[in-house]
C-alpha positions in Angstrom: 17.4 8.3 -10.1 15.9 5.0 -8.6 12.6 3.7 -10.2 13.5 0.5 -7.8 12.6 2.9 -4.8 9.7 4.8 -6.7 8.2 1.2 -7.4 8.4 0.1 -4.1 6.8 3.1 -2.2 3.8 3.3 -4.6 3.7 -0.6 -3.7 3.7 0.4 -0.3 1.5 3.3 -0.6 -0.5 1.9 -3.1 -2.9 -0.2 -0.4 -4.1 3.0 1.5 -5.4 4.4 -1.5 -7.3 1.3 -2.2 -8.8 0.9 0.9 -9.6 4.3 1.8 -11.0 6.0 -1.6 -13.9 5.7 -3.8 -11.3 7.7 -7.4 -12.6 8.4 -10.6 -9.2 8.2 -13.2 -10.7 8.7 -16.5 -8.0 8.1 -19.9 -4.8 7.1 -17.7 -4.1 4.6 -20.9 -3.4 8.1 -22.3 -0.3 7.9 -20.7 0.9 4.2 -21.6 2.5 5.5 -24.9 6.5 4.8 -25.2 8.8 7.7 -24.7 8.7 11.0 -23.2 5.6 13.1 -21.8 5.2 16.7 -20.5 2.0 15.6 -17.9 0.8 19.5 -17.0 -1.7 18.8 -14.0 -3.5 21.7 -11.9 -2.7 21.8 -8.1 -4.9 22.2 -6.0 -3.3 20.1 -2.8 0.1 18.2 -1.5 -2.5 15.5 -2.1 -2.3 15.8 -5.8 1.3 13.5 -5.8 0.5 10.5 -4.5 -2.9 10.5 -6.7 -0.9 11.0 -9.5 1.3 7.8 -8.5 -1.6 6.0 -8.0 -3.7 6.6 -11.2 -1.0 5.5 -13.6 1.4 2.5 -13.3 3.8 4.6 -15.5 7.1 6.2 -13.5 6.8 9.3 -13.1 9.3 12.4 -12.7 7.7 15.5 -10.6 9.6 18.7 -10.7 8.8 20.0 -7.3 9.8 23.5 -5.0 13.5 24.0 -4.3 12.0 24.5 -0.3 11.0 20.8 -0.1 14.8 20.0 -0.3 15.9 22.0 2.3 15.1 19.4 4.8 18.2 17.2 4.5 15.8 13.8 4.8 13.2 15.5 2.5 16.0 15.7 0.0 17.3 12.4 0.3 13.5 10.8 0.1 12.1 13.0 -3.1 15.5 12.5 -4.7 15.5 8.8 -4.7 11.4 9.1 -6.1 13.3 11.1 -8.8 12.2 14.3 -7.8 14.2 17.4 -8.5 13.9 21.1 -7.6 12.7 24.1 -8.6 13.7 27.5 -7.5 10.4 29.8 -8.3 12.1 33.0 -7.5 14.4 33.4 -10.6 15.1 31.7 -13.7 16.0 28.6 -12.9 18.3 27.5 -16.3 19.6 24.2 -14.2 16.5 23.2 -13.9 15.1 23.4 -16.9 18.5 21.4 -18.6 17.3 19.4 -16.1 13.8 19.1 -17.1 15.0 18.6 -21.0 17.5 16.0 -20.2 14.9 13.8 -18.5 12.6 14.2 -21.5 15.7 13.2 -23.5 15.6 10.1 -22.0 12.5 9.3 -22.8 10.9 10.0 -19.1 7.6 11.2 -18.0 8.2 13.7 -16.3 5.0 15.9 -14.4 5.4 19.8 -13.8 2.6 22.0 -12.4 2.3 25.3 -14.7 0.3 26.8 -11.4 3.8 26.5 -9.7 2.2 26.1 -6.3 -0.8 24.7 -5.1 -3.8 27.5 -5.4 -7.4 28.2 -4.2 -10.4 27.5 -5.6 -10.6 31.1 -6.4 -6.9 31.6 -7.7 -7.1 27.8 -9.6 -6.7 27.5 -13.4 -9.7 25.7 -13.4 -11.8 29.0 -12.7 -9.7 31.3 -14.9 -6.4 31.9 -12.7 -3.1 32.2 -14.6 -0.4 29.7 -15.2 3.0 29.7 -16.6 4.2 29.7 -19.9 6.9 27.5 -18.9 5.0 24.5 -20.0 4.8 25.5 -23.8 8.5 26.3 -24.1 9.7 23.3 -22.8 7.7 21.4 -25.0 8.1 23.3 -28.0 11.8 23.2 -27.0 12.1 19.5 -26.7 9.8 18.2 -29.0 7.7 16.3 -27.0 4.2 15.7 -26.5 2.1 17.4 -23.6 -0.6 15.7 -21.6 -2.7 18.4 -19.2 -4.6 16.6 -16.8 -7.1 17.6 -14.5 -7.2 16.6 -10.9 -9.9 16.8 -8.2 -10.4 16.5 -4.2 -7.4 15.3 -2.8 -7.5 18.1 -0.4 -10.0 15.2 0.9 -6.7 13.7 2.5 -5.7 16.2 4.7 -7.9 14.7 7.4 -7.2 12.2 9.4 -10.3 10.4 8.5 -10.1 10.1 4.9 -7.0 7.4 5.3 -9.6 4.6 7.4 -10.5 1.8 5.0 -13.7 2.4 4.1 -13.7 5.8 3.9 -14.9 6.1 0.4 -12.8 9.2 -0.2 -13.4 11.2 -3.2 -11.2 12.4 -5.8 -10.9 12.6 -9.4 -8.2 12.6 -12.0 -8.7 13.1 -16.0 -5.7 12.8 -18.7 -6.2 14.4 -21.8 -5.2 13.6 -24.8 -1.5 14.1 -25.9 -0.5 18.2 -27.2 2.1 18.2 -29.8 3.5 22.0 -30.5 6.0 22.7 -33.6 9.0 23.8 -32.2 10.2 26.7 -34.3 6.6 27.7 -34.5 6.4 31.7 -33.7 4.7 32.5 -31.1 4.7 29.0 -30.0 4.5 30.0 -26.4 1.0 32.6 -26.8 -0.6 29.7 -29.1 0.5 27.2 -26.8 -0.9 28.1 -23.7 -4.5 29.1 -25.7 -4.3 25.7 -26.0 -3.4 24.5 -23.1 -6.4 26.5 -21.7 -9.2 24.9 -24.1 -7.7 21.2 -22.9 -8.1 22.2 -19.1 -11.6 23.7 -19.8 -12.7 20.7 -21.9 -10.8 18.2 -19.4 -12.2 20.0 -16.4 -16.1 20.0 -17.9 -15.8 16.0 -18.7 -14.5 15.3 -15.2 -16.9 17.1 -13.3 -19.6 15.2 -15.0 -17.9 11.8 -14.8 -17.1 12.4 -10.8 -19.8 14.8 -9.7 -16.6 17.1 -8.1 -15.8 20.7 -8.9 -12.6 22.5 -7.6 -14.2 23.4 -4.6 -14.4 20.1 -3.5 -12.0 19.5 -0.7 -10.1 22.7 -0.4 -6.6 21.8 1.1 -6.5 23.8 4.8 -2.6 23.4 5.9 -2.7 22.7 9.4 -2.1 25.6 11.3 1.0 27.0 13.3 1.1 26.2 16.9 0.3 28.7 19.1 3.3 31.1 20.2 3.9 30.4 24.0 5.0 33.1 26.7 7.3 32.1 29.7 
């Protein structure tokens, strides 16, 4: 891990946000508590990590997708921003001692329950599924959850939307700290009932704080180039 190089990109990165958007970040104090936090945010867009960074001046850990690290120089960047993967297509045990170990450290560390980025349609925020991951870990480690709730940063896929001055939209909201009993039965079933009142009541206050709705700036990936012929 290197917060050195985590504090110096967001110090870096930090100006473009500044200049280019017009954010609503509603209770990030929420998150200036000593010791270790589950943060559970939607995803809705890439976009949605560097927003994070720049809502909080905590250090966050983001458990990201075991494809990003592929990339030799991907690797070597989102490990040194104390990243760490996730493989999505089996039970992923290292990650998760991974995961626990952090939280054992007292880090704040920020995992998706989505476990991609979705649609509009497919989002939490309008009824889609998420994982139970989230609960279990807490209830496992005996930490605190925060969901959070985050808006329009599909806004930054265009070019555009990086031009001081831009006034780009998007919205984050924090909720208040989730404690679960760990030898509770059933933890996981009551947990996630839970989980699913925060991100309504989170994604209800937002909305009327930001005037933005999660189909705000849908995230379009760019798409493939075109196949050529000799």
């Amino acid at each position: 891990m290197s917060d050195a190089f985590y504090r110096f990109v967001r110090f870096v990165g930090r100006p473009a946000f500044w200049a280019s958007s017009r954010p609503v970040v509603l209770h990030a104090d929420r998150l200036d508590v000593p010791g270790p936090l589950l943060i559970a945010p939607n995803h809705l867009s890439p976009y949605d990590v560097p927003c994070l960074m720049a809502s909080t001046r905590q250090l966050l850990d983001f458990v990201s997708i075991v494809e990003l690290f592929r990339n030799p120089l991907t690797r070597w960047f989102l490990s040194r921003m104390n990243a760490f993967p996730l493989d999505r297509g089996r039970v992923d045990a290292a990650t998760t001692r991974r995961i626990l170990d952090r939280l054992s450290r007292g880090r704040k560390v920020v995992m998706f329950p989505e476990g991609q980025i979705r649609t509009a349609a497919t989002s939490l925020l309008a009824g889609g599924s998420f994982k139970p991951t989230v609960a279990r870990l807490v209830a496992m480690a005996g930490v605190p959850v925060v969901p959070c709730v985050i808006l329009g940063t599909g806004a930054y896929a265009r070019a555009g939307a990086w031009l001081p001055g831009a006034r780009t939209r998007y919205a984050v909201n924090f909720g208040e700290p989730i404690r679960f009993e760990k030898d509770a039965e059933d933890d996981s079933a009551a947990g996630n009932t839970r989980l699913r009142q925060a991100f309504d009541a989170l994604y209800a206050e937002l909305s009327d704080a930001a005037g933005l709705s999660v189909t705000d700036s849908p995230w379009r990936p760019l798409p493939a180039p075109a196949a050529t012929t000799a």
